[in-house]
PyMOL Python script that loads the backbone (N, CA, C, O; Angstrom):
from pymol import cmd

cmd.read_pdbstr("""\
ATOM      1  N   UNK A   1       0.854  -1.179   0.000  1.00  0.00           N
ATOM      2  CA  UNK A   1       0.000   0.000   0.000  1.00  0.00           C
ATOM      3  C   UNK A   1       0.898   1.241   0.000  1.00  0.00           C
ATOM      4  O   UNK A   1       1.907   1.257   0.705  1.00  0.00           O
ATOM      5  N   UNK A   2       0.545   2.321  -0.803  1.00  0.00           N
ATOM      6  CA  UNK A   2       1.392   3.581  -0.800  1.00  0.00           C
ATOM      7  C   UNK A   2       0.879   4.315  -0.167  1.00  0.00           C
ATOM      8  O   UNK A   2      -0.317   4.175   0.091  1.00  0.00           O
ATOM      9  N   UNK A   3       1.683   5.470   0.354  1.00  0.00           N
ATOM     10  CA  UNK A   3       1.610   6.545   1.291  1.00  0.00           C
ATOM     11  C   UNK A   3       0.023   7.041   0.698  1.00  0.00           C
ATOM     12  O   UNK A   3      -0.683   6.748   1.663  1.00  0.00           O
ATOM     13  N   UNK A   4      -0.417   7.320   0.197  1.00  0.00           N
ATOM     14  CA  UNK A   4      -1.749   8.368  -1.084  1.00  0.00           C
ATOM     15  C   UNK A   4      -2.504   7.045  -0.466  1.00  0.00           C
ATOM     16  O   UNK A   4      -3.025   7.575   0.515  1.00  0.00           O
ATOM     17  N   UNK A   5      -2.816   5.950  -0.419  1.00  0.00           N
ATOM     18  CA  UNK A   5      -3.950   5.060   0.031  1.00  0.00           C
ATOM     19  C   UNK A   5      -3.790   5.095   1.609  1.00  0.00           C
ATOM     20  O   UNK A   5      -4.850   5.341   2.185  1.00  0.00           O
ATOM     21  N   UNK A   6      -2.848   4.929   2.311  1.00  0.00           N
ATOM     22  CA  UNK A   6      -3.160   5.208   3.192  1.00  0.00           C
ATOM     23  C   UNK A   6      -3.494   6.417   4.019  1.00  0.00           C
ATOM     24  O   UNK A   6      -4.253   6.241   4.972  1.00  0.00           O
ATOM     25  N   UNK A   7      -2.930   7.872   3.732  1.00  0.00           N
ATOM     26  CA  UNK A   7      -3.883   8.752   3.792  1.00  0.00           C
ATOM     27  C   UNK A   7      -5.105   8.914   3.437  1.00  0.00           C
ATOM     28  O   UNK A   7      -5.611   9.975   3.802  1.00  0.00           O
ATOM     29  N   UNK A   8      -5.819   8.126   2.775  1.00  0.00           N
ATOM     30  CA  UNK A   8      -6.977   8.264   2.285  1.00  0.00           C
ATOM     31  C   UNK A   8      -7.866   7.041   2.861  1.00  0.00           C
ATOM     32  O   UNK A   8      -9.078   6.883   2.716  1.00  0.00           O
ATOM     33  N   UNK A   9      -6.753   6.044   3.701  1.00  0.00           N
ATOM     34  CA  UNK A   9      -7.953   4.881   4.602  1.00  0.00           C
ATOM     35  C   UNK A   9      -7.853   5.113   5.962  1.00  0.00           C
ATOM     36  O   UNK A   9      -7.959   4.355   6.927  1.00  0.00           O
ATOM     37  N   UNK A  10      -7.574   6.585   5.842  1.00  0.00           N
ATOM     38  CA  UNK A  10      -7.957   7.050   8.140  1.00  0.00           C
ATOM     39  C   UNK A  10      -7.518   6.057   8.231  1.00  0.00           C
ATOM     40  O   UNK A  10      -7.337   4.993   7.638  1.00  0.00           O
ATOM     41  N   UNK A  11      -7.234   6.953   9.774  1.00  0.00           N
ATOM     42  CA  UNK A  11      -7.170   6.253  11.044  1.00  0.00           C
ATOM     43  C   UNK A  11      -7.443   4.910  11.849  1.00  0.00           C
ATOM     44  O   UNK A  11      -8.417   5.025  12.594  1.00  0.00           O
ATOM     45  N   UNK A  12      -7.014   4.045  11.874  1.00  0.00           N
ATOM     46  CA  UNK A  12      -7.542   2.704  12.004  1.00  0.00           C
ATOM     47  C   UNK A  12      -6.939   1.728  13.262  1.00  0.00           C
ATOM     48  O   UNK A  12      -6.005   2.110  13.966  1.00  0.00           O
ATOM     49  N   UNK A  13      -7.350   0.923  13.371  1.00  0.00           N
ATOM     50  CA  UNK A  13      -7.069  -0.139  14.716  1.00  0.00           C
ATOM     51  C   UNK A  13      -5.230  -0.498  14.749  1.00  0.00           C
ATOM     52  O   UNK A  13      -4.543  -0.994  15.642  1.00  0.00           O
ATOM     53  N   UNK A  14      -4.760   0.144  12.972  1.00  0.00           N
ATOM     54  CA  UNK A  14      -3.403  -0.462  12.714  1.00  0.00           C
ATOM     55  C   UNK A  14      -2.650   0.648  12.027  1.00  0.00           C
ATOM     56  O   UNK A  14      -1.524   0.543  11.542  1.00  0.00           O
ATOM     57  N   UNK A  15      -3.644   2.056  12.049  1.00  0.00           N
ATOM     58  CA  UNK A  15      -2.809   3.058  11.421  1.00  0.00           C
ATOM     59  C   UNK A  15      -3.239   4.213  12.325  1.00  0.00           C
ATOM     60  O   UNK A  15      -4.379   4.419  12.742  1.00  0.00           O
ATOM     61  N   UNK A  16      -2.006   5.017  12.587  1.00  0.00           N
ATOM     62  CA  UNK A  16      -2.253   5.977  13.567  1.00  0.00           C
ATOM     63  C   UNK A  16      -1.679   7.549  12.488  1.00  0.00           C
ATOM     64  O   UNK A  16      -0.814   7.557  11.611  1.00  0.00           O
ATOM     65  N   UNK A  17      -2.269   8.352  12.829  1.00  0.00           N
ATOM     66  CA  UNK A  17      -1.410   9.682  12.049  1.00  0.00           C
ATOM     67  C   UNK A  17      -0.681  10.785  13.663  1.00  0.00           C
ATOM     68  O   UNK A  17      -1.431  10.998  14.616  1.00  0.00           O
ATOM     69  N   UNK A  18       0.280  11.138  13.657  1.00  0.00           N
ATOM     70  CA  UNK A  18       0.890  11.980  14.615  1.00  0.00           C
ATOM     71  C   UNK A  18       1.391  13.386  14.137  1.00  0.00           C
ATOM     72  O   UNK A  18       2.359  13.245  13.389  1.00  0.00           O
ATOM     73  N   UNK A  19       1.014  14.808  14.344  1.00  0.00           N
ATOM     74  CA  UNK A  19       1.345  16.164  13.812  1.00  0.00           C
ATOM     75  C   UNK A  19       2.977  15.914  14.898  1.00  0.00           C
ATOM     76  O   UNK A  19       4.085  16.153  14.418  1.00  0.00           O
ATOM     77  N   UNK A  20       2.807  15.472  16.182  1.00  0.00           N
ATOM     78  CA  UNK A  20       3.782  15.563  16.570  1.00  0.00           C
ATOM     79  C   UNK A  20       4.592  14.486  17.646  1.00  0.00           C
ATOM     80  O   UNK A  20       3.938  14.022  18.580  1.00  0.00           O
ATOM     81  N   UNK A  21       6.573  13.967  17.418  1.00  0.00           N
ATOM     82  CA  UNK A  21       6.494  13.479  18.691  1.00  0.00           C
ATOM     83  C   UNK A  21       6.959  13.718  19.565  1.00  0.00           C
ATOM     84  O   UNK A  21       7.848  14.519  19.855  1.00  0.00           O
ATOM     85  N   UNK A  22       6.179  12.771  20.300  1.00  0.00           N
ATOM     86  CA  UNK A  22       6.697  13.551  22.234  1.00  0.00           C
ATOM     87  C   UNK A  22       6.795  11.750  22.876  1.00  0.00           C
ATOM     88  O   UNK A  22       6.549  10.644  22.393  1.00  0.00           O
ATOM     89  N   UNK A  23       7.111  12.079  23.714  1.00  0.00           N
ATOM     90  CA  UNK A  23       6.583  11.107  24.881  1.00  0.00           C
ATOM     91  C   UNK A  23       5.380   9.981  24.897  1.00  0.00           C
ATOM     92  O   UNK A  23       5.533   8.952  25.555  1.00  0.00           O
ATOM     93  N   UNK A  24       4.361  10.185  24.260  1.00  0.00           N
ATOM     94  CA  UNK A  24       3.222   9.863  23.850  1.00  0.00           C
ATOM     95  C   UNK A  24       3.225   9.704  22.571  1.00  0.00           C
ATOM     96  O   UNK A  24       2.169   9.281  22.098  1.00  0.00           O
ATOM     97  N   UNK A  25       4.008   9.891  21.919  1.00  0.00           N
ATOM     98  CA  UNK A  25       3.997   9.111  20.147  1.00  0.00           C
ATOM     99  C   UNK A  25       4.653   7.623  20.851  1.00  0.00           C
ATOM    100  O   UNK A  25       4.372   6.425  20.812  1.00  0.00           O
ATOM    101  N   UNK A  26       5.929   8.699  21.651  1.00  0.00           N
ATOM    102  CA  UNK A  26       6.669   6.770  22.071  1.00  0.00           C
ATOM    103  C   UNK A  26       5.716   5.858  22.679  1.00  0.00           C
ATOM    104  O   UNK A  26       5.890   4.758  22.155  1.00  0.00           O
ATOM    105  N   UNK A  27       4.912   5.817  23.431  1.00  0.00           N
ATOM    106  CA  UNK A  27       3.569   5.501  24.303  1.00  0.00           C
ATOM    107  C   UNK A  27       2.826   4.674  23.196  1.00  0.00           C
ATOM    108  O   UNK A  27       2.984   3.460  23.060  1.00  0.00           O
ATOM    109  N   UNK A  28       1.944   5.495  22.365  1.00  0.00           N
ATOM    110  CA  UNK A  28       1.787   4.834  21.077  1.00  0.00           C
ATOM    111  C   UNK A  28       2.209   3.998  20.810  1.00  0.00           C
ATOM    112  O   UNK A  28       1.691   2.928  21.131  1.00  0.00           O
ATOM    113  N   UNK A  29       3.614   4.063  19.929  1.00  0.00           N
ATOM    114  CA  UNK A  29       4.141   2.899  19.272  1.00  0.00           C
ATOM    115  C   UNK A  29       4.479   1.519  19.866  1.00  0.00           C
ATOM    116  O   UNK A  29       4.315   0.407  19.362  1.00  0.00           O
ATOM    117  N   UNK A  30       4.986   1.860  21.046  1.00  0.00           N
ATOM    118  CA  UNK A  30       5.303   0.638  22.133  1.00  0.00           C
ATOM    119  C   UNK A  30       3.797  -0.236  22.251  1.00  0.00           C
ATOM    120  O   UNK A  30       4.001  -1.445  22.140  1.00  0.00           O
ATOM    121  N   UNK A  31       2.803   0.005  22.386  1.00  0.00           N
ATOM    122  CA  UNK A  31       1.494   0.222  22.089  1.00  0.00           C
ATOM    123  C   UNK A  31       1.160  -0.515  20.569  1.00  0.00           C
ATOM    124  O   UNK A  31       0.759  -1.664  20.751  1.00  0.00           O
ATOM    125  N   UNK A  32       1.199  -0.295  19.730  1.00  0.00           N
ATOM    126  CA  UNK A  32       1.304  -0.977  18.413  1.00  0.00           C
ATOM    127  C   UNK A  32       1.960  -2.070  18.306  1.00  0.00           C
ATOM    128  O   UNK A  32       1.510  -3.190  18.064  1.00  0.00           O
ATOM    129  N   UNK A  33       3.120  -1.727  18.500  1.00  0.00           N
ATOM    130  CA  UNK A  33       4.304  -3.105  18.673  1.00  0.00           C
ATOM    131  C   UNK A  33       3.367  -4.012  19.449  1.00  0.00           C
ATOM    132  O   UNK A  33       2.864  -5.002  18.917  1.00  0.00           O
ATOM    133  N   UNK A  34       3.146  -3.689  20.646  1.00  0.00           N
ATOM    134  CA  UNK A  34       2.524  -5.057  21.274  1.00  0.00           C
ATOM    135  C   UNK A  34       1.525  -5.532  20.816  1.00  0.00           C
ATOM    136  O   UNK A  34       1.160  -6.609  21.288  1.00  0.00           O
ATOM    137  N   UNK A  35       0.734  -4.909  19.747  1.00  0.00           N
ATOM    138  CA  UNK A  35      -0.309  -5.401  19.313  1.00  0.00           C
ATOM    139  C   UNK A  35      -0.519  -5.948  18.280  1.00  0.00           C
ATOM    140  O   UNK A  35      -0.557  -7.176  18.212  1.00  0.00           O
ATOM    141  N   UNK A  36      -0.679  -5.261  17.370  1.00  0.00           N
ATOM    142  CA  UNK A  36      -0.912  -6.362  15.741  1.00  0.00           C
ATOM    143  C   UNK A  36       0.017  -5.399  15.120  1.00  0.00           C
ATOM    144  O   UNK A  36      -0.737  -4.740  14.403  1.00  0.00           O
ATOM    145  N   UNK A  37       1.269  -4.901  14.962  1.00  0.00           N
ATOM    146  CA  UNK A  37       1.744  -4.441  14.325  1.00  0.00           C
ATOM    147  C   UNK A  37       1.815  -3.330  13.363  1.00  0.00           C
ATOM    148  O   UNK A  37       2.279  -3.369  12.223  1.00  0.00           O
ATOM    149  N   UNK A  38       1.195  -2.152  14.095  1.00  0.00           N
ATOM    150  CA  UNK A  38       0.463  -1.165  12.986  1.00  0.00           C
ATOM    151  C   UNK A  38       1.793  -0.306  12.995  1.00  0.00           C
ATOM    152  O   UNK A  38       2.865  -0.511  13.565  1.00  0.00           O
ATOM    153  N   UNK A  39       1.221   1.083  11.889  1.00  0.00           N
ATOM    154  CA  UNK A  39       1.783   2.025  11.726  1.00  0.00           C
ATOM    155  C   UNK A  39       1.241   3.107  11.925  1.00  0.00           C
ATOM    156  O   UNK A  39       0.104   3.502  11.670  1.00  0.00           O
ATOM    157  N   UNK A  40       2.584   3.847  12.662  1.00  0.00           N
ATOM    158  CA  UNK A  40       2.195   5.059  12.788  1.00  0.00           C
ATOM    159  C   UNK A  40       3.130   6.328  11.624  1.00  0.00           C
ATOM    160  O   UNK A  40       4.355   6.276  11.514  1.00  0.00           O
ATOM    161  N   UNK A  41       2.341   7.287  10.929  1.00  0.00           N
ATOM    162  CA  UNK A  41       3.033   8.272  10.270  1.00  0.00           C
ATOM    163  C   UNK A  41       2.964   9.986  10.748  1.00  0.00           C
ATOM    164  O   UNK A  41       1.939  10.633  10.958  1.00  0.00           O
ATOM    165  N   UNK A  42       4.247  10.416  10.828  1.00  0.00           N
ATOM    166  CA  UNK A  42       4.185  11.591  11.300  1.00  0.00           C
ATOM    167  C   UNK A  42       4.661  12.405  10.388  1.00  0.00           C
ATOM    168  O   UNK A  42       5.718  11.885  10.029  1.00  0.00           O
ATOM    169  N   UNK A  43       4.424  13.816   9.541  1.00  0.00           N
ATOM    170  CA  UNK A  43       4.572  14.626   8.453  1.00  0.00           C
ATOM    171  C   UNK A  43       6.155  15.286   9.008  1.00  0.00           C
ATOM    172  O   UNK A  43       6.650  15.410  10.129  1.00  0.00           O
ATOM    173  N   UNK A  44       6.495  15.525   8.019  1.00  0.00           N
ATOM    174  CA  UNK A  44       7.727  16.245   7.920  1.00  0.00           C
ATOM    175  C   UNK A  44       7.606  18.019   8.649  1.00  0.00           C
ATOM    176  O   UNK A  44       8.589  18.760   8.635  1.00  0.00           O
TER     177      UNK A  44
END
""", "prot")
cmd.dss("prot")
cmd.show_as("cartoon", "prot")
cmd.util.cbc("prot")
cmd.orient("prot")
């Protein structure tokens, strides 16, 4: 799947979007990892 489909299939149980990280992106991901393996993308 390319970047353009997944902006366009939200937010989901396995895709997260982040404006910013902190402390709580790390929270998140540790969070994913343990779970089914999602992704998270944060913009430049």
């Amino acid at each position: 799947m390319d970047i353009k489909s997944l902006l366009k299939s939200g937010e989901s149980e396995t895709l997260e979007f982040k404006e910013k990280f902190d402390d709580r992106t790390v929270e998140s991901a540790v969070a994913f990892a343990n779970a089914k393996g999602g992704m998270i993308l944060k913009p430049h």
